[in-house]
MIDOSE-1310 file (N, C-alpha, C; in nm, 2 decimals, decimal comma, always signed):
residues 261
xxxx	+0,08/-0,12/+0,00/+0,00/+0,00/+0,00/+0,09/+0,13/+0,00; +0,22/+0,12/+0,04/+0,30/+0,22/+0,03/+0,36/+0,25/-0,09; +0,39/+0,15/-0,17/+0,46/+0,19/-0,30/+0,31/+0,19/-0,36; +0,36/+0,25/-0,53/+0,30/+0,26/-0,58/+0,26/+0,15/-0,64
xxxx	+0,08/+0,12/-0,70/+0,02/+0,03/-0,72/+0,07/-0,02/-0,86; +0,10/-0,14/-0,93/+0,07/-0,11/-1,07/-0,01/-0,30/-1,10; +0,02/-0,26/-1,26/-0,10/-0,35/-1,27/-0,03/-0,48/-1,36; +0,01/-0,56/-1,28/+0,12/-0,67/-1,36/+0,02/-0,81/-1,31
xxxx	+0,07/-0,91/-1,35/+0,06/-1,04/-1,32/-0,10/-1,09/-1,26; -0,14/-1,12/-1,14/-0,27/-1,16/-1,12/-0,38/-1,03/-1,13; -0,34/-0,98/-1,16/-0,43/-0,82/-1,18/-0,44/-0,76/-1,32; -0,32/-0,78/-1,40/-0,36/-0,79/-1,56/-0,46/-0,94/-1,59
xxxx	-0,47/-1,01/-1,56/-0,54/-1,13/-1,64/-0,67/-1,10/-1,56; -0,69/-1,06/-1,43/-0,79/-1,00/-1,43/-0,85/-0,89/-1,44; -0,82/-0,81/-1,53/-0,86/-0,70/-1,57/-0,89/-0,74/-1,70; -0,79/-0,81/-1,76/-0,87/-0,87/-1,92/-0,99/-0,95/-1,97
xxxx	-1,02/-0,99/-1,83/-1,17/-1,09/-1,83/-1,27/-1,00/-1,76; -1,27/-0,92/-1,72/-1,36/-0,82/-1,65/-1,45/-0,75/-1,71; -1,55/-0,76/-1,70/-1,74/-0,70/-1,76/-1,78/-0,62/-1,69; -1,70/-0,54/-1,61/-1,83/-0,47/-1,52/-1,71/-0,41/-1,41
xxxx	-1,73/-0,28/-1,42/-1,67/-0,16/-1,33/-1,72/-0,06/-1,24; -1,74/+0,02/-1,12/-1,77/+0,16/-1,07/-1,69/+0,21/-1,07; -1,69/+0,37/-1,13/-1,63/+0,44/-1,11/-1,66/+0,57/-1,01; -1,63/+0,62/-0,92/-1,62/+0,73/-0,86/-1,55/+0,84/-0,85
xxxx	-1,66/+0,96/-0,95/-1,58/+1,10/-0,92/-1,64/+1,22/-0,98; -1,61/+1,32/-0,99/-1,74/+1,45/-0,95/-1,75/+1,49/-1,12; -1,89/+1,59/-1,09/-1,94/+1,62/-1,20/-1,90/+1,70/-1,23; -1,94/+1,82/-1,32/-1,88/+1,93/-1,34/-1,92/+2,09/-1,27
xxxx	-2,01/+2,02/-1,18/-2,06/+2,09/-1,10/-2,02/+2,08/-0,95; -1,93/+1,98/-0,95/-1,83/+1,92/-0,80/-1,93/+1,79/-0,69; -2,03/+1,79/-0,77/-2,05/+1,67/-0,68/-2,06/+1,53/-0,72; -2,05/+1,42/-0,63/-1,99/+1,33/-0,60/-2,07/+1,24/-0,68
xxxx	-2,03/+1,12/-0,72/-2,14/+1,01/-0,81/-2,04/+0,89/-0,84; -2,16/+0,76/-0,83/-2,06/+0,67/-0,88/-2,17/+0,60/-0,95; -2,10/+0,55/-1,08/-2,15/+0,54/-1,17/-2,11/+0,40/-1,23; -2,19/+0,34/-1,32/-2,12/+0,19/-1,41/-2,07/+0,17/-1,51
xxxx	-1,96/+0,07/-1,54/-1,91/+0,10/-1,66/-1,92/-0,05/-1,70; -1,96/-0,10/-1,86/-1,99/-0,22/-1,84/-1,89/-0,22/-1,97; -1,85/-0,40/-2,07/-1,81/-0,38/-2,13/-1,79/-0,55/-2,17; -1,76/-0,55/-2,29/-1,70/-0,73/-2,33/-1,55/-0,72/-2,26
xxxx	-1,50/-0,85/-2,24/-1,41/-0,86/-2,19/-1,31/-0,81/-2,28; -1,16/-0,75/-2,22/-1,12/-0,65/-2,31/-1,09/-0,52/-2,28; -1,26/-0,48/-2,23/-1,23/-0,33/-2,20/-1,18/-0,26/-2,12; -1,11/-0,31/-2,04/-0,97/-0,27/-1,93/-0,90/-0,35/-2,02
xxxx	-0,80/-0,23/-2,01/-0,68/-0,25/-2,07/-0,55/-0,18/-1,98; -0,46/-0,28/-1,94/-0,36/-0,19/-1,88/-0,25/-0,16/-2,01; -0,24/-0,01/-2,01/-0,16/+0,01/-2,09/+0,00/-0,01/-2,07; +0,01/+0,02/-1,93/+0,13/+0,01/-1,89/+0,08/-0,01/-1,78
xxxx	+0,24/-0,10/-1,66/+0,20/-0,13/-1,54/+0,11/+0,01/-1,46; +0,11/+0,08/-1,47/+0,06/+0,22/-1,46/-0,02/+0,33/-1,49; -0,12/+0,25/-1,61/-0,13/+0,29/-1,71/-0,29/+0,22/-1,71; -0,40/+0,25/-1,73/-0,52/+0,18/-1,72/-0,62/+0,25/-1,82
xxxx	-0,67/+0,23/-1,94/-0,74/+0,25/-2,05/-0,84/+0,15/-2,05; -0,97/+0,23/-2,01/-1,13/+0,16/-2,01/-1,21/+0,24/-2,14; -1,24/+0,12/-2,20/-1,29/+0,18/-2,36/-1,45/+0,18/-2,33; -1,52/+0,26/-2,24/-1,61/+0,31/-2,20/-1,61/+0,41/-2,14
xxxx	-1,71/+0,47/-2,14/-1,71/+0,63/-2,08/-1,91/+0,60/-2,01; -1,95/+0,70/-1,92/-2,08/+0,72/-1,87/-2,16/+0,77/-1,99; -2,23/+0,73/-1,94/-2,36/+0,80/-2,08/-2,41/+0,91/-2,11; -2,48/+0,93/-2,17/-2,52/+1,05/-2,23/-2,65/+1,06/-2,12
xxxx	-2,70/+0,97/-2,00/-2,80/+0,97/-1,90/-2,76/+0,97/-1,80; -2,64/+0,96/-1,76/-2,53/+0,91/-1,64/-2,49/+1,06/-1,58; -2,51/+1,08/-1,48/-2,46/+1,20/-1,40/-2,29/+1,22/-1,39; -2,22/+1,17/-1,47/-2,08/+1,17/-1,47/-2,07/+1,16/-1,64
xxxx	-2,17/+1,17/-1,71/-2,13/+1,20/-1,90/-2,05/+1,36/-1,83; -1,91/+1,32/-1,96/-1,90/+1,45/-1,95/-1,83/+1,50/-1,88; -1,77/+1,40/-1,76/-1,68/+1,41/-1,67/-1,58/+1,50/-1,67; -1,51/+1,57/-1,60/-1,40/+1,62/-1,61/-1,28/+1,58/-1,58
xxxx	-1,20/+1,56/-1,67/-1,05/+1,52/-1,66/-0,97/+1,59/-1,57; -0,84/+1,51/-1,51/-0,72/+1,63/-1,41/-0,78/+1,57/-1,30; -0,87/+1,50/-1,24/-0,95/+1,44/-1,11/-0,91/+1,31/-1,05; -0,92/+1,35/-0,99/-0,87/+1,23/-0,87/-0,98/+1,10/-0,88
xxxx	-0,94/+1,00/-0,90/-1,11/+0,91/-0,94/-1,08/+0,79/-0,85; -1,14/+0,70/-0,81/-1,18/+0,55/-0,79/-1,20/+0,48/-0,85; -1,20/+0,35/-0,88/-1,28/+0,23/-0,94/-1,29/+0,07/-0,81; -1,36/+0,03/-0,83/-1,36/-0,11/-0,83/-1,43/-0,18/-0,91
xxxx	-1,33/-0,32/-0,94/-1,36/-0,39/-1,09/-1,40/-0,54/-1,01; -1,55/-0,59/-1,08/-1,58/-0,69/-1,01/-1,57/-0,79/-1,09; -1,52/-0,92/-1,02/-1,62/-1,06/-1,08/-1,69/-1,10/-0,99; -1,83/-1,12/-1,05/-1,93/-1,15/-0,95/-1,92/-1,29/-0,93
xxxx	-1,94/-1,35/-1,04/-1,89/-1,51/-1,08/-1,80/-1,58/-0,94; -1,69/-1,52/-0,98/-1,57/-1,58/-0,90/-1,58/-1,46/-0,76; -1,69/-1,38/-0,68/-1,62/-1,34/-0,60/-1,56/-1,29/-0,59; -1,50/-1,18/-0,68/-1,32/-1,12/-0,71/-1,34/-0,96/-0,68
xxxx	-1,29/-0,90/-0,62/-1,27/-0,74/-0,63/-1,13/-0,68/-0,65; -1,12/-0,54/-0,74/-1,01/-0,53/-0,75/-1,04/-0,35/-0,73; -0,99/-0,28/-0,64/-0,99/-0,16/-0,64/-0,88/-0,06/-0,66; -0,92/+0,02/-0,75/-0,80/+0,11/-0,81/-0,82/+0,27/-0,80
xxxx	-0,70/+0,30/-0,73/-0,74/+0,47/-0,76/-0,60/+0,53/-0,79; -0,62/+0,66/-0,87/-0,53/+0,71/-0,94/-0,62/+0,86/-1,05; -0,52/+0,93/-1,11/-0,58/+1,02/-1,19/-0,63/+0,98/-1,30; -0,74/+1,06/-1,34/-0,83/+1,06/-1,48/-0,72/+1,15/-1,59
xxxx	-0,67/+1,14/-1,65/-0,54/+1,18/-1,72/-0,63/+1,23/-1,87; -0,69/+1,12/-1,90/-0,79/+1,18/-2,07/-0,93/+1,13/-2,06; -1,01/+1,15/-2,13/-1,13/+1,19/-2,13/-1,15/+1,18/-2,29; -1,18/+1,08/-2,38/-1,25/+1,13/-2,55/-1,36/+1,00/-2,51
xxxx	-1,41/+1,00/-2,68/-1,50/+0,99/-2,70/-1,52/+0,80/-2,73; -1,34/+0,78/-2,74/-1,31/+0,63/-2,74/-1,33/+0,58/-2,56; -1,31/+0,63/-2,48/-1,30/+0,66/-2,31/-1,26/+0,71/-2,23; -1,16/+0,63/-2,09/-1,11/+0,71/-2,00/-0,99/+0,63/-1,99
xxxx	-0,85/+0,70/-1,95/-0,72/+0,67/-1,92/-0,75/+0,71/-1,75; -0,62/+0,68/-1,64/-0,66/+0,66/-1,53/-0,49/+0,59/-1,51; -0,39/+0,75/-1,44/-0,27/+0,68/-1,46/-0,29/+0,65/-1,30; -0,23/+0,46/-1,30/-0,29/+0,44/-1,16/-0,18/+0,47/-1,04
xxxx	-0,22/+0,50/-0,93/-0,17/+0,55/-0,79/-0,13/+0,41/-0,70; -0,30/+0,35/-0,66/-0,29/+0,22/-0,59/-0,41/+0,10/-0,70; -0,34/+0,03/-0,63/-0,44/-0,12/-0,69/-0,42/-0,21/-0,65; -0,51/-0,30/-0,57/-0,52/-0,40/-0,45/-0,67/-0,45/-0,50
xxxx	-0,67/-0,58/-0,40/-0,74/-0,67/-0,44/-0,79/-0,66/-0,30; -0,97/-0,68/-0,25/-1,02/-0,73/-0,16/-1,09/-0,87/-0,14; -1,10/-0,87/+0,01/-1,15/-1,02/+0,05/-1,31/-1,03/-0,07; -1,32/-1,18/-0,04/-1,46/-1,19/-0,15/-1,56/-1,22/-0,06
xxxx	-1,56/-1,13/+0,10/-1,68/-1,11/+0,20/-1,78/-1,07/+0,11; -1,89/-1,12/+0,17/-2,04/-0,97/+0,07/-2,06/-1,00/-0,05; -2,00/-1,05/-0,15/-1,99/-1,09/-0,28/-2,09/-1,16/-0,32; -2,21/-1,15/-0,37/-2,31/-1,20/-0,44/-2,31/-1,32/-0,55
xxxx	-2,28/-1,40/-0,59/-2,24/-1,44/-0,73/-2,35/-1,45/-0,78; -2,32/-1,35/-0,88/-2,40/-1,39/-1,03/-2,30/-1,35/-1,20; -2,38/-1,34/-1,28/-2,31/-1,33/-1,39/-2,42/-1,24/-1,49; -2,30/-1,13/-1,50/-2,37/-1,03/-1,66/-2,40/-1,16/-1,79
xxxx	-2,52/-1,06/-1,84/-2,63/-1,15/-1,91/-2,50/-1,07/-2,05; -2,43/-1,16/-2,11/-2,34/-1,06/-2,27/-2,41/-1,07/-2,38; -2,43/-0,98/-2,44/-2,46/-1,01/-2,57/-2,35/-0,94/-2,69; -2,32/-1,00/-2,77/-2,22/-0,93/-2,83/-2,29/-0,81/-2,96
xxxx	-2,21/-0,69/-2,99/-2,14/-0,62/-2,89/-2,20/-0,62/-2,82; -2,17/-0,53/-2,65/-2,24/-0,49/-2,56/-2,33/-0,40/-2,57; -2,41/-0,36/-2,55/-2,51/-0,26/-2,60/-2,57/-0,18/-2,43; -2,54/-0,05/-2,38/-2,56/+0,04/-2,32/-2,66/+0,17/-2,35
xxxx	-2,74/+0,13/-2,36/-2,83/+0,27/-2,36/-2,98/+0,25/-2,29; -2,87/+0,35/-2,20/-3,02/+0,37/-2,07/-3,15/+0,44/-2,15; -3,23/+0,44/-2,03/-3,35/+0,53/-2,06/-3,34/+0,62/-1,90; -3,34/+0,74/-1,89/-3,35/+0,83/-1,80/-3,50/+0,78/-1,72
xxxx	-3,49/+0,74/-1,61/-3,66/+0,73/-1,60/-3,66/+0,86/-1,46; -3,58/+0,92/-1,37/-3,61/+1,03/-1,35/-3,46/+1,09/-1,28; -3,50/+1,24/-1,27/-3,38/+1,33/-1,17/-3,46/+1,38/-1,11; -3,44/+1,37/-0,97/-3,53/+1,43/-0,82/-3,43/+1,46/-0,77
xxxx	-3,49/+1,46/-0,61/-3,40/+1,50/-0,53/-3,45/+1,47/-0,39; -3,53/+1,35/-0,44/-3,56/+1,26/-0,30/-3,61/+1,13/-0,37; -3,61/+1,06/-0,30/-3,64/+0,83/-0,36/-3,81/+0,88/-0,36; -3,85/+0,75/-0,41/-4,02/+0,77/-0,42/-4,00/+0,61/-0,39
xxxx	-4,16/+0,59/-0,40/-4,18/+0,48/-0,33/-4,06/+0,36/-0,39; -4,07/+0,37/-0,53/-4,05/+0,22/-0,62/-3,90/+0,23/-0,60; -3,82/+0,34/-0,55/-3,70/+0,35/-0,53/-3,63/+0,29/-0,40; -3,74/+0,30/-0,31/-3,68/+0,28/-0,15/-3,78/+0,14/-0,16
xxxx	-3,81/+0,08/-0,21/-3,86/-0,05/-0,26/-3,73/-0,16/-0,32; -3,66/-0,12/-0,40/-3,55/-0,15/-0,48/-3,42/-0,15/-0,42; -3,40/-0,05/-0,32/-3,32/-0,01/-0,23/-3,26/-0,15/-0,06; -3,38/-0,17/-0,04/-3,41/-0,22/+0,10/-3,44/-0,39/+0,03
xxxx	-3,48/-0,43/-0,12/-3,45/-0,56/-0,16/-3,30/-0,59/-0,23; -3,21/-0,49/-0,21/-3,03/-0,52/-0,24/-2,97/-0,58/-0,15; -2,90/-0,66/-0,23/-2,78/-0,73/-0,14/-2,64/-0,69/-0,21; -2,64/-0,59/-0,28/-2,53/-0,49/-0,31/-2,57/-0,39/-0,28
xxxx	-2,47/-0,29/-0,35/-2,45/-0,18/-0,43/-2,32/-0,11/-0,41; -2,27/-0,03/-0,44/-2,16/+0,04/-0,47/-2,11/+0,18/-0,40; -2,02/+0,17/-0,33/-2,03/+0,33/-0,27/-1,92/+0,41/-0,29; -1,91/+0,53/-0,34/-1,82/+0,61/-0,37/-1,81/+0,72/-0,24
xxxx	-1,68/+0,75/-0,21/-1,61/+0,83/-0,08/-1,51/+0,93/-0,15; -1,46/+1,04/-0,06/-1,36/+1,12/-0,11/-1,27/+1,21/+0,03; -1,13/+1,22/+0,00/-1,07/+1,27/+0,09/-0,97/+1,41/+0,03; -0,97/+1,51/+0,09/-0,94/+1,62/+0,01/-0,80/+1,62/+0,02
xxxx	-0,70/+1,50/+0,07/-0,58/+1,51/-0,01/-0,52/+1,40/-0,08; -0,62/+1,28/-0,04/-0,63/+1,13/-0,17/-0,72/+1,13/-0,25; -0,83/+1,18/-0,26/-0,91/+1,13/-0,39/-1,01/+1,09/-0,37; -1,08/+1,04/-0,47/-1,21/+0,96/-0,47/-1,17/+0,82/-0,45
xxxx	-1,32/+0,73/-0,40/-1,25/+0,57/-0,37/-1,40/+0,51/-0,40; -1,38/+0,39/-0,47/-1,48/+0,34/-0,52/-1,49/+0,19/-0,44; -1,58/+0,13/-0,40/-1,60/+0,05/-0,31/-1,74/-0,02/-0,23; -1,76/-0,15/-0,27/-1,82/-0,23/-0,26/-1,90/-0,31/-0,10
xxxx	-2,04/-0,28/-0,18/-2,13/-0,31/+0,01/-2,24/-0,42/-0,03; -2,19/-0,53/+0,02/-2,29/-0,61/+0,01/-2,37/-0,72/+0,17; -2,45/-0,81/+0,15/-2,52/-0,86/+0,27/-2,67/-0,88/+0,22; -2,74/-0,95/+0,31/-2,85/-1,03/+0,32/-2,93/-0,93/+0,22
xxxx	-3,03/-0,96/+0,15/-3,14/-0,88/+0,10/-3,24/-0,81/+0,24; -3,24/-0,64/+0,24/-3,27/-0,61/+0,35/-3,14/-0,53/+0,46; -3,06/-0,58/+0,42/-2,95/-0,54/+0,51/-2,96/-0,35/+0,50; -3,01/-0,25/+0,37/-3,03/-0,19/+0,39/-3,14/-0,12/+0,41
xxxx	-3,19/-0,02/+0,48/-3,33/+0,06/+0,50/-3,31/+0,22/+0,46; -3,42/+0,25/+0,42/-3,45/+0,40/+0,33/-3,56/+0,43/+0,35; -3,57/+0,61/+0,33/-3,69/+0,65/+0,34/-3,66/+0,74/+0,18; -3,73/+0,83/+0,17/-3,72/+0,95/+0,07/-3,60/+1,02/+0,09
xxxx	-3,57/+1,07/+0,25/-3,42/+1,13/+0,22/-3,32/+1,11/+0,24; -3,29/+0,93/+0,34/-3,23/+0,87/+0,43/-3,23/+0,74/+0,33; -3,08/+0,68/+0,36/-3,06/+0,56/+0,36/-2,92/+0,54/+0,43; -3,00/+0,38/+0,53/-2,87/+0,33/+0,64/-2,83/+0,23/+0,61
xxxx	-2,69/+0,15/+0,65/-2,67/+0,05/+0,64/-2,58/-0,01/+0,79; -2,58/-0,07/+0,81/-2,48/-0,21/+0,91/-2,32/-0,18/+0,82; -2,19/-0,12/+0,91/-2,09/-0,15/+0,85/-2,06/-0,30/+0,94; -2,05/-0,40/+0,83/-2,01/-0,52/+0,82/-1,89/-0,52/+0,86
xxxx	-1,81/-0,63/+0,93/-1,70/-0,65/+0,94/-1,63/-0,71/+0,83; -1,52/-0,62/+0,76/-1,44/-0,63/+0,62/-1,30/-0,67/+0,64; -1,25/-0,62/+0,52/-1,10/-0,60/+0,57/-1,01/-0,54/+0,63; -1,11/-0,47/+0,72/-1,04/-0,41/+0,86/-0,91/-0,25/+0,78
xxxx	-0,92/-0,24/+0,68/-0,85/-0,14/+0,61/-0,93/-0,02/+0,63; -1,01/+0,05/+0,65/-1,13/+0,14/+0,66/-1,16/+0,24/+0,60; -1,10/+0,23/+0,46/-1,09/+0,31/+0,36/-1,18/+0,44/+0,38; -1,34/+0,35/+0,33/-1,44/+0,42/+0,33/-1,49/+0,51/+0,46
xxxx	-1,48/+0,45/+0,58/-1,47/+0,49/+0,68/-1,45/+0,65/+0,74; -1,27/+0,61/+0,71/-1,18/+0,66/+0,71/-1,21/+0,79/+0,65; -1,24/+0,81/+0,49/-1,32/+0,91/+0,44/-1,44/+0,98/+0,46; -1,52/+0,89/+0,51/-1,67/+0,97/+0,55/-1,61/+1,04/+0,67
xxxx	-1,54/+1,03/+0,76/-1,50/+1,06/+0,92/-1,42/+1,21/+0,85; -1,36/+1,27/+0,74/-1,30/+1,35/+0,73/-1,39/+1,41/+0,58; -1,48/+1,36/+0,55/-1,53/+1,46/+0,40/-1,70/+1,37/+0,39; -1,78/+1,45/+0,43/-1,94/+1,37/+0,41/-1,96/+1,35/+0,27
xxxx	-1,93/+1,39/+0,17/-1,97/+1,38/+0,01/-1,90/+1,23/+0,05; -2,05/+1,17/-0,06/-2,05/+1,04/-0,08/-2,16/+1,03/-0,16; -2,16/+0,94/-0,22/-2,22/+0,90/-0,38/-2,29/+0,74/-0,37; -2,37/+0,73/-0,42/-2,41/+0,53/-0,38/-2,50/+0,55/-0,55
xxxx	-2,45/+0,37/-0,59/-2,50/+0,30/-0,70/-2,59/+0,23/-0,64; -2,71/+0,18/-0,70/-2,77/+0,06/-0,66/-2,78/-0,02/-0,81; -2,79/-0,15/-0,84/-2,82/-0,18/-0,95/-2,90/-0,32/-0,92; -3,09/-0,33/-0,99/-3,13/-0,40/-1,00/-3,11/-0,55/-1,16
xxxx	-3,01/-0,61/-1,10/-2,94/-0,70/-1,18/-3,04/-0,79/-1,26; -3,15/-0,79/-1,21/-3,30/-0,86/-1,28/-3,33/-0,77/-1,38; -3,36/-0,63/-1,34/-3,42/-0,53/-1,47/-3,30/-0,46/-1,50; -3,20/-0,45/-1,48/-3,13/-0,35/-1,56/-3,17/-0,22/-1,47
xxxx	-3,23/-0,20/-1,37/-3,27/-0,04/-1,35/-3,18/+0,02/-1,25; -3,11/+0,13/-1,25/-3,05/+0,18/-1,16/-3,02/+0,28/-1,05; -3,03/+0,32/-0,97/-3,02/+0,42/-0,87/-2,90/+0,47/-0,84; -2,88/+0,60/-0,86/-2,76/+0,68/-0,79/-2,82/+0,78/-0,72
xxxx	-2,72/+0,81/-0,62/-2,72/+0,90/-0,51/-2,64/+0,97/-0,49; -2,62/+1,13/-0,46/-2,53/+1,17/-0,46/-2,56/+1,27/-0,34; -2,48/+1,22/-0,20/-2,56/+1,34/-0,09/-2,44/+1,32/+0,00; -2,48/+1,32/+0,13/-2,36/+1,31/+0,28/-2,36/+1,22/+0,39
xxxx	-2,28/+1,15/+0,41/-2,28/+1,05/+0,50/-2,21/+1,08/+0,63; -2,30/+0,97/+0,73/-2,19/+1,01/+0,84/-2,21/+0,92/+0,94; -2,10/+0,84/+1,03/-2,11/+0,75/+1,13/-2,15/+0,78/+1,22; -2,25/+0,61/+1,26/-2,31/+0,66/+1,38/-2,26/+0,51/+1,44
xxxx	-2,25/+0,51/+1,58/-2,22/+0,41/+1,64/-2,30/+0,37/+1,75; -2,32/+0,24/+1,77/-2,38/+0,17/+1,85/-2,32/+0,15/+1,99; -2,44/+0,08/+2,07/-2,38/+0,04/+2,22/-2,24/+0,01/+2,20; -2,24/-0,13/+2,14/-2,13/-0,20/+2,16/-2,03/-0,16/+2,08
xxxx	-1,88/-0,17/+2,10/-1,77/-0,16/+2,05/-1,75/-0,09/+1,92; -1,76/-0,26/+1,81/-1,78/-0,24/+1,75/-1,89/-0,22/+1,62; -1,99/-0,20/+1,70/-2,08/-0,16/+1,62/-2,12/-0,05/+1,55; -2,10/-0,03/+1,43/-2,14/+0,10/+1,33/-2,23/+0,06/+1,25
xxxx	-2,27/+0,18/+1,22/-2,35/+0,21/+1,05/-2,33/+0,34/+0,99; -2,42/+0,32/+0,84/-2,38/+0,44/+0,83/-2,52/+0,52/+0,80; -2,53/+0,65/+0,77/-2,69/+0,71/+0,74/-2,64/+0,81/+0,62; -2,66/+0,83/+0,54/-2,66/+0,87/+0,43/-2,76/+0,98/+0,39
xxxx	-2,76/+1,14/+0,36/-2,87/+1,18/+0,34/-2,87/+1,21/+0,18; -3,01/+1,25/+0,13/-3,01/+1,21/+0,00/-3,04/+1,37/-0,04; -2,93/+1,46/-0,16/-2,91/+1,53/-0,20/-3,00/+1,52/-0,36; -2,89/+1,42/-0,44/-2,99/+1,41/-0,59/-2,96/+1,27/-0,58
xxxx	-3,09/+1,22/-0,69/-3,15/+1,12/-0,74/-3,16/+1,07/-0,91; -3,06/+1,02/-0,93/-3,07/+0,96/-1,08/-3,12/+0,81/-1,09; -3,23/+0,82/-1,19/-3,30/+0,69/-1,24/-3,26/+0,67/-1,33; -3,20/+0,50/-1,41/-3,21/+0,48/-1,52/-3,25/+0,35/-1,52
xxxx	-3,31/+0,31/-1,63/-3,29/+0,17/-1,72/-3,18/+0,15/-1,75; -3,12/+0,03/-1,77/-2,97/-0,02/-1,81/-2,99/-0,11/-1,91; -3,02/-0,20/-2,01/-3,04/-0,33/-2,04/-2,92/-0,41/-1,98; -2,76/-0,34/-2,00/-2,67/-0,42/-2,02/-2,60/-0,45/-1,88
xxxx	-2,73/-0,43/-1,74/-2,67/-0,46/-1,66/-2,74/-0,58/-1,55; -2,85/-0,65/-1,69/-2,91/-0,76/-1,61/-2,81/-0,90/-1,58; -2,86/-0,97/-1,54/-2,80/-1,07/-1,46/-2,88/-1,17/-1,42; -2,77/-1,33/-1,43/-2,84/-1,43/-1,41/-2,75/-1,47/-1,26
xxxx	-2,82/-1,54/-1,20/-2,77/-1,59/-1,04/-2,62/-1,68/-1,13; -2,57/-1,68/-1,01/-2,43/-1,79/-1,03/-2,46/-1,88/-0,94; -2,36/-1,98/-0,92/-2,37/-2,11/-0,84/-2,24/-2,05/-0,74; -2,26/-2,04/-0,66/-2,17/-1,98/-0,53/-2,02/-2,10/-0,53
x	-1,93/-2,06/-0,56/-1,82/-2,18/-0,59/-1,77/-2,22/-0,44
């Protein structure tokens, strides 16, 4: 974690088989979002051990189209299949219309706690185009319905002299609860590294994905978090208030169950 991260040997061959990414980092308006990047295997490419070229970009519906380059960003790259996480952060260096470069800082691999297995439905090419179904600035029913039946989603964090950090929350269907401007969760016992933690405790901007893997439909959030602790020890959560609200359709982010290896 002290030197710098790069991207050689069990971390290139999994980057080469990889379908499915979050990215976390601000709009052009400064606030916070994390968003999906989906793709045939392929579309990570390390260009150099240092060097990370994802031949996707957010959408033309995605609260991060448009992104601004020079930014400190996140990712985590999943296999749901196998269980696998791989989290990378480092600078957003280019920005076209082929995608995003991302010269990387760190890149580490997490435990496969929380990990759902299933598997992106491929169709060749991949085919991405949402449907906007709304921008609010509070959940409505069908949203905090969708929300509180996850056993993921995705959470983006930020620290004002490392960066954005993209980062993965999973558990029982239920594990989280919401209303219209709130959503909480149970911090799980992880890899004891406290990344995310670590950053809500010094910067409330925080960002959350939800993605319903059945329909393709998606929720982001972009609002303030902040720990709260319980009687005992180690008991936390977190509470999250809800600033803005992006709805989309996804096709390319349905999914079939996996067989848990």
């Amino acid at each position: 974690m002290v030197a710098r991260g790069e991207l050689r040997g069990g971390i290139a061959a999994f980057l080469a088989n990889a379908t499915f990414a979050a990215v976390t980092a601000r709009d052009r308006a400064g606030r916070l979002w994390t968003s999906p990047l989906v793709g045939s295997p392929g579309f990570l490419t390390d260009a150099s051990p240092t060097s990370l070229v994802i031949a996707a970009t957010p959408n033309a519906e995605d609260p991060l189209h448009d992104l601004p380059g020079g930014q400190q960003v996140g990712l985590i790259v999943m296999d749901f299949a196998a269980r696998r996480r791989l989290r990378i952060n480092g600078t957003l260096s280019t920005v076209d219309a082929s995608g995003l470069t991302v010269d990387v800082v760190q890149a580490y691999g997490n435990c496969p706690q929380y990990i759902h297995p299933r598997e992106l439905r491929r169709d060749e090419p991949v085919h991405d185009d949402p449907t906007l179904i709304r921008h609010a600035g509070a959940l409505e029913p069908d949203d905090v319905h969708q929300l509180q039946s996850a056993d993921t989603f995705f959470l983006g964090t930020a620290h004002p002299d490392y960066g954005n950090d993209a980062s993965h929350r999973g558990g029982p269907a239920g594990f989280v609860r919401a209303d219209a401007h709130t959503v909480r969760w149970p911090d799980f016992p992880g890899n004891n590294m406290f990344n995310s933690l670590g950053n809500i405790s010094v910067d409330p901007a925080t960002a959350l994905l939800f993605v319903d893997f059945h329909s393709g439909r998606t929720v982001q959030l972009s609002g303030r978090a902040v720990l709260q602790w319980g009687e005992a020890r180690d008991e936390r959560s977190v509470r999250f208030n809800v600033d803005d609200v992006v709805v989309t359709s996804r096709p390319a982010l349905t999914a079939r169950e996996a067989t848990r290896p």
